[in-house]
C-alpha positions as CSV (number, residue, x, y, z in Angstrom):
1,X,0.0,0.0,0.0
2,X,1.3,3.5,-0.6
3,X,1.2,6.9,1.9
4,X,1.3,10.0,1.1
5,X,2.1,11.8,4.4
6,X,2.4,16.2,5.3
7,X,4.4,16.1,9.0
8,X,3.3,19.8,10.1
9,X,5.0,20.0,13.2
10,X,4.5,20.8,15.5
11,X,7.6,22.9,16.7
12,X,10.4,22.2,19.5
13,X,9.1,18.0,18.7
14,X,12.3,16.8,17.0
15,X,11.4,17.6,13.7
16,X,14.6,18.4,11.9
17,X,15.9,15.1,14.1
18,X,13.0,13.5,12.4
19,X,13.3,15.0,8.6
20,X,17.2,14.1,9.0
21,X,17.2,10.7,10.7
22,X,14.0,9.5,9.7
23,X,12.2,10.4,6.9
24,X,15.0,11.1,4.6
25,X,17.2,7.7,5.5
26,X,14.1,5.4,5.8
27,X,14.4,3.0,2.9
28,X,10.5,2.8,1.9
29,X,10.6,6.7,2.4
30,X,10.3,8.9,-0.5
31,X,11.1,12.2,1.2
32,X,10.7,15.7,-0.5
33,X,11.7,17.6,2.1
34,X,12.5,19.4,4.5
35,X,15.6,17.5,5.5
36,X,17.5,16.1,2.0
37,X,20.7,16.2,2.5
38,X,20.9,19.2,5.2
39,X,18.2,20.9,7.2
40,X,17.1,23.3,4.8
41,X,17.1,21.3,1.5
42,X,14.5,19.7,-0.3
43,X,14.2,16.9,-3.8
44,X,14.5,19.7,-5.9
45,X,13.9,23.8,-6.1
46,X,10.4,23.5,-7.3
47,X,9.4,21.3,-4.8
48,X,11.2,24.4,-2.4
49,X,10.2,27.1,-3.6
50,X,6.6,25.5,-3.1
51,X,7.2,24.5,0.6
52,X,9.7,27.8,1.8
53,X,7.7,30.4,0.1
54,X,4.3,29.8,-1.8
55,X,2.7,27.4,1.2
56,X,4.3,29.5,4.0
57,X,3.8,33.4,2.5
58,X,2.5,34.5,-1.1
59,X,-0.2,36.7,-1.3
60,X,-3.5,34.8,-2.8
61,X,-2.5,36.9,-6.3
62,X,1.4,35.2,-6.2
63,X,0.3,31.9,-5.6
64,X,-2.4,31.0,-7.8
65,X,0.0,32.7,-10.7
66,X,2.2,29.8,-9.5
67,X,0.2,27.2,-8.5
68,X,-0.3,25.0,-11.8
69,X,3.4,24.6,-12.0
70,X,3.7,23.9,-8.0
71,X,1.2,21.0,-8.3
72,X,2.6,19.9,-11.5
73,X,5.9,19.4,-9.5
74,X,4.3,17.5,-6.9
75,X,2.6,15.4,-9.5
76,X,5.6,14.4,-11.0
77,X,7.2,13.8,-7.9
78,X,4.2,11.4,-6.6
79,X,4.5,9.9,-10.3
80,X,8.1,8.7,-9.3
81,X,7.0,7.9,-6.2
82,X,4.3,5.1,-7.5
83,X,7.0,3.5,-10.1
84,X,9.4,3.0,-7.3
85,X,8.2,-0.7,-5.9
86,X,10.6,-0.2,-3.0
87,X,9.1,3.0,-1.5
88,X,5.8,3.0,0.5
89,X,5.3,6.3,1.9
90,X,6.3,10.0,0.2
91,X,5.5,13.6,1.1
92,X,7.1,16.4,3.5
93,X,8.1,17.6,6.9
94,X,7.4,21.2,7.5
95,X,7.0,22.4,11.3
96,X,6.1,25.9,9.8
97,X,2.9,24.6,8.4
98,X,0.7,24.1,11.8
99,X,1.5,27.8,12.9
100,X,2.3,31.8,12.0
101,X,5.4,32.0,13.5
102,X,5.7,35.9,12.2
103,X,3.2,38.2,11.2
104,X,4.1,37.6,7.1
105,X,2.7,34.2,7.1
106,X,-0.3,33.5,5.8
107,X,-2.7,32.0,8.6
108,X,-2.9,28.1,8.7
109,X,-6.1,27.5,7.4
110,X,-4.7,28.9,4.7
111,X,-1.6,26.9,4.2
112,X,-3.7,23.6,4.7
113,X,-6.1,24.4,1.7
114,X,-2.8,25.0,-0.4
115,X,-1.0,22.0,0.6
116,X,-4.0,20.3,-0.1
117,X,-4.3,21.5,-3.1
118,X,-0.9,19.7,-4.3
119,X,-1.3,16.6,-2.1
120,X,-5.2,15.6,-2.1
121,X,-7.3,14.2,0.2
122,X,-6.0,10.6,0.8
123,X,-2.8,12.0,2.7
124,X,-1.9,11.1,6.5
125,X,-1.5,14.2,8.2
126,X,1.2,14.1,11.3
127,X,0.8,16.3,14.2
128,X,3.0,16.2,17.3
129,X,2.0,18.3,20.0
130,X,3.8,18.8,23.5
131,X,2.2,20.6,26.4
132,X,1.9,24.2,25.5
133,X,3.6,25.8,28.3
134,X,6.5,24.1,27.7
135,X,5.9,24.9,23.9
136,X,5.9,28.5,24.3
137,X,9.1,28.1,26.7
138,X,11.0,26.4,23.8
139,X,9.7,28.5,21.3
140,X,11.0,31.7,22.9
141,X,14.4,29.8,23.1
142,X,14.4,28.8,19.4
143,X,13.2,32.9,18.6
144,X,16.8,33.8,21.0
145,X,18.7,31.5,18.5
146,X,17.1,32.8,15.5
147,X,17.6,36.9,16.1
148,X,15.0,38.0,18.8
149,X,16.1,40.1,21.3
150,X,13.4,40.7,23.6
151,X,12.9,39.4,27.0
152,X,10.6,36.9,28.1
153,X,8.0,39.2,29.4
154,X,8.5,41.1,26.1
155,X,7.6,37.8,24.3
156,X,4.7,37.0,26.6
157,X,2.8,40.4,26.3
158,X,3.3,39.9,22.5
159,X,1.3,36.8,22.8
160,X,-1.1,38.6,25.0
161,X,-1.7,41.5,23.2
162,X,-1.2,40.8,19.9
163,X,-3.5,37.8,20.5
164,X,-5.2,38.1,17.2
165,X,-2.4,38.5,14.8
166,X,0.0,35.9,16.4
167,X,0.4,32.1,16.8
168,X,-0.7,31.7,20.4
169,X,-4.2,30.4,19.3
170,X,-2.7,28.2,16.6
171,X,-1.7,26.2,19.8
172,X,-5.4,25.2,20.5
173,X,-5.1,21.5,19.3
174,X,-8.2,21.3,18.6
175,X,-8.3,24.2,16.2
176,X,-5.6,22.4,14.5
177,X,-7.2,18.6,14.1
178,X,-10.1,20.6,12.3
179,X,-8.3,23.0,10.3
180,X,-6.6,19.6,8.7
181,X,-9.2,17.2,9.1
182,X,-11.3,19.6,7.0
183,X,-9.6,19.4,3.9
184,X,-8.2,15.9,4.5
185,X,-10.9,13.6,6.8
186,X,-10.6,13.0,10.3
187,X,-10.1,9.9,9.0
188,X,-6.6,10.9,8.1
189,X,-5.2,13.0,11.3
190,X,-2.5,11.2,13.5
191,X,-1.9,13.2,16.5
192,X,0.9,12.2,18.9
193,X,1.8,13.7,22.1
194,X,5.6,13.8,22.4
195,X,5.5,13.1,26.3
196,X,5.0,9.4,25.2
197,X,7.9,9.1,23.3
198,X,10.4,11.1,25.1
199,X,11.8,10.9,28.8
200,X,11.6,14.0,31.0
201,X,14.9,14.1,30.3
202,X,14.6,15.0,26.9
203,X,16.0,11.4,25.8
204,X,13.6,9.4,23.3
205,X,12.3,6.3,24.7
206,X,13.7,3.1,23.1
207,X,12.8,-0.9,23.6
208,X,16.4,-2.2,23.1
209,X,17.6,-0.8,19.9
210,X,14.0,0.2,18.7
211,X,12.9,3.5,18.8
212,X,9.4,3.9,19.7
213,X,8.2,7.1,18.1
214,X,9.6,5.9,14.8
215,X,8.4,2.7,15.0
216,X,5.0,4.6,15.8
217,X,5.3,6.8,12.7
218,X,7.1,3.5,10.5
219,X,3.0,2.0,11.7
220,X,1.3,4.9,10.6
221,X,2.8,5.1,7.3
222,X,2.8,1.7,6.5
223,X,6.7,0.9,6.8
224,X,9.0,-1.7,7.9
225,X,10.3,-1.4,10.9
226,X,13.9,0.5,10.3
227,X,16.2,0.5,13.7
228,X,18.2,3.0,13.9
229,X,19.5,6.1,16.0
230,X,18.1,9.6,15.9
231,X,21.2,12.5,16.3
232,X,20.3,15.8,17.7
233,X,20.8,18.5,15.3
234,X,18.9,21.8,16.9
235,X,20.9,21.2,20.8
236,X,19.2,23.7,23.2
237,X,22.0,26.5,24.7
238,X,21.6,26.9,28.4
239,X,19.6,29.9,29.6
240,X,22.8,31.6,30.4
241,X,24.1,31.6,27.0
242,X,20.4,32.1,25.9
243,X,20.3,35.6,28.2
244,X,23.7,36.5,26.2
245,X,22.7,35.8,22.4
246,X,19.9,38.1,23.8
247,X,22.1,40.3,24.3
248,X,24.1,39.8,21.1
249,X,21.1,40.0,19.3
250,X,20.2,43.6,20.4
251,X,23.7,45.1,19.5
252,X,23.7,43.0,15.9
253,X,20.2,42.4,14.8
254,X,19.8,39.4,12.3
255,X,16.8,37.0,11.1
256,X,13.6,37.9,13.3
257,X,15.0,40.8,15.1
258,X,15.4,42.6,11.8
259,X,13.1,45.7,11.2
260,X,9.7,44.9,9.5
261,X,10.2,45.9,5.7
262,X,13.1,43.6,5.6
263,X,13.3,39.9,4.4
264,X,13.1,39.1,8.3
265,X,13.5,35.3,8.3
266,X,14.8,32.2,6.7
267,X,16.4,34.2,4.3
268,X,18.8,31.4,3.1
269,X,16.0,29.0,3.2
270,X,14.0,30.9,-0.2
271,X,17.7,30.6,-2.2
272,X,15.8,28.2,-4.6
273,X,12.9,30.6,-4.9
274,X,15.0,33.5,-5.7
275,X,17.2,31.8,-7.7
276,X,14.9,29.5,-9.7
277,X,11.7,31.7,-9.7
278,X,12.8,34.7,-9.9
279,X,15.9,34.7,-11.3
280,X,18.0,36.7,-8.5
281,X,21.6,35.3,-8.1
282,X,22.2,36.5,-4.9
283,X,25.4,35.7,-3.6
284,X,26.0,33.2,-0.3
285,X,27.4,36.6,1.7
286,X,23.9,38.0,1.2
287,X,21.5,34.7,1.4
288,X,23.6,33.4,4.5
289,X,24.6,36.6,6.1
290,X,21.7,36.2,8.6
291,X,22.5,32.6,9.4
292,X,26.4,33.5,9.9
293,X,25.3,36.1,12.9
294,X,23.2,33.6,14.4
295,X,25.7,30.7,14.0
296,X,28.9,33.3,15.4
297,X,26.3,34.5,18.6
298,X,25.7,30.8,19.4
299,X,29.3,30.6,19.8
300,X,29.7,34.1,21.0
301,X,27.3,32.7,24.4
302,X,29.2,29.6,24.9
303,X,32.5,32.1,25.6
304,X,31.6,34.6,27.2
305,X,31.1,34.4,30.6
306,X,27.6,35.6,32.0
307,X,26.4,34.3,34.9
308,X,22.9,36.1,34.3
309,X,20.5,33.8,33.2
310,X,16.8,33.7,31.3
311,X,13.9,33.7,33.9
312,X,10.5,32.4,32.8
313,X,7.9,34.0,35.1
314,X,4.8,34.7,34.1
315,X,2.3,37.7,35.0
316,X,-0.8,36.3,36.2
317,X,-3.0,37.6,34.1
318,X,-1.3,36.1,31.3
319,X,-0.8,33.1,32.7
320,X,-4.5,33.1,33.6
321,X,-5.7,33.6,30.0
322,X,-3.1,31.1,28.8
323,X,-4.5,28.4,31.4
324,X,-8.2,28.7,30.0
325,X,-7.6,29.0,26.9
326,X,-5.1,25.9,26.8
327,X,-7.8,24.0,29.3
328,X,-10.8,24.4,26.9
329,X,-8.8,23.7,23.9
330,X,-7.5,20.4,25.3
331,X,-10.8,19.2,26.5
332,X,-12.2,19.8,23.2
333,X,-9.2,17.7,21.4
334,X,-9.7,14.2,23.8
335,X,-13.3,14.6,22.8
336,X,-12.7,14.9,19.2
337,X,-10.2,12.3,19.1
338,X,-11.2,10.1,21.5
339,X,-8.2,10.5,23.6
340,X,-6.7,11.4,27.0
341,X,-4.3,13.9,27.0
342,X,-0.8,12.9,29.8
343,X,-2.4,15.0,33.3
344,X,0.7,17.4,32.4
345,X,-1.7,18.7,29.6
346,X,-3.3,20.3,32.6
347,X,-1.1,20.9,35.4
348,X,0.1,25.0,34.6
């Protein structure tokens, strides 16, 4: 039987450990991407330019100018795909596709319909979720490494007051399940909460040599079982180092803490859409400028010696509106799934 599968995510749940060490080495796989031969890569620049830009931030205008030749890539891809009597599953891991991480993202719903578009109806959709306290933690840890510069109550009124333009109700689970059950059945959703796959350590949990969230997603897909070990390619700084990249961030701006008409993130990660699309050569000192700063401040923090160190306290109002608004939300998810959420889920 073959799988077509969309991994959206969610974030801070392994994924590039899962597009590297997973869905790109598994033998039955057919993997477009993310995760082909380095984090940001995919099969090939259409299938890119599709994933990095069109599905993630065109205007409606931009993408339906693009969008025969975007499924027509996917087509041919899929085509390949069901010729190859060794492969069983194909599709793509993209994190960025269950939330708005900045403001120039379209909204999901949006990014489901177009990803539906391309893959059809008969797709597995792969959610991972985590409890959303710790998400939002993480979250403002991976913003640190990627150019934000504010502190964490800077990052939690964000949330707060910019409620209606941000990602903080993208985190409603159950708003998620029916955004992509929509388009692609209920029938078709696999939610998994990383708490049962993962210590509280941080370490996956394994049955001798087996891991058992891939073996979970090798069931879901259809696949052999494939042992192998999962490396760790995104490794968290401590939240002394994270309170001076902070700090470096402020006094050298790069990625998300770059002003608002700028090309604010993942710059190097559109290099097939600018140069395949559009035709703009741009050199590697101007894709990867932003990604050099962030890879020289992660360095920076593990020299220099600051004692001072990220403190996650929350105001209680926020904390408050977080707490009912996570509460209801999960509720509504173990009784559209039939499921019951670890207590953690709760306990804020």
């Amino acid at each position: 039987m073959k799988t077509k599968y969309i991994h959206i995510g969610l974030p801070k749940n392994l994924s590039t450990t899962l597009q590297r060490d997973f869905f790109s080495k598994h033998p039955e796989i057919h993997h477009l991407g993310v995760g082909v031969g380095s984090n940001i890569d995919y099969i090939n620049p259409n299938i890119a330019t599709a994933c990095e830009n069109h599905f993630q931030y065109s205007k409606n205008f931009s993408y339906n100018r693009q969008k025969e030749k975007i499924v027509n890539a996917f087509n041919s891809e899929f085509k390949n795909f069901e010729t190859n009597v060794k492969k069983k599953a194909c599709g793509i891991s993209l994190e960025l596709l269950s939330f708005t991480f900045t403001p120039d993202q379209i909204e999901i719903e949006e990014k489901a319909r177009r990803v539906f578009e391309s893959f059809g109806k008969d797709t597995k959709i792969i959610i991972i979720v985590r409890q959303q306290f710790k998400l939002i933690e993480s979250l403002y840890k991976e913003a640190i490494k990627i150019g934000y510069y504010g502190t964490f109550k800077n990052y939690l009124n964000y949330i707060y007051l910019s409620r209606d333009r941000n990602f903080i109700y993208d985190f409603q689970y159950d708003y998620l399940v029916e955004i992509y059950s929509k388009y692609f059945g209920m029938e078709n959703i696999e939610l998994l909460t990383i708490e049962d796959y993962r210590h509280s350590t941080g370490d996956l949990i394994y049955d001798g040599d087996e891991c058992m969230l891939t073996k979970r997603l090798s069931n879901i897909l259809g696949l052999s079982d494939f042992n192998f070990k999962l490396g760790h390619y995104n490794k968290p700084l401590s939240i002394t180092e994270l309170n001076t990249m902070m700090e470096l961030n402020f006094k050298e701006h790069h990625g998300i803490g770059n002003q608002a008409y700028s090309t604010a993130t993942n710059f190097h990660r559109l290099k097939d859409y600018f140069k395949f699309e559009l035709g703009i050569n741009l050199a590697d000192e101007v894709l990867f400028k932003d990604a050099r700063i962030k890879n020289k401040h992660i360095e920076l923090s593990k020299e220099i010696d600051n004692k001072k160190a990220i403190e996650f306290d929350y105001p209680t109002e926020i904390r408050e509106f977080l707490k009912d608004l996570f509460y209801e939300s999960n509720l509504r998810l173990e009784k559209l799934l039939d499921i019951k959420l670890p207590q953690t889920y709760y306990n804020n």
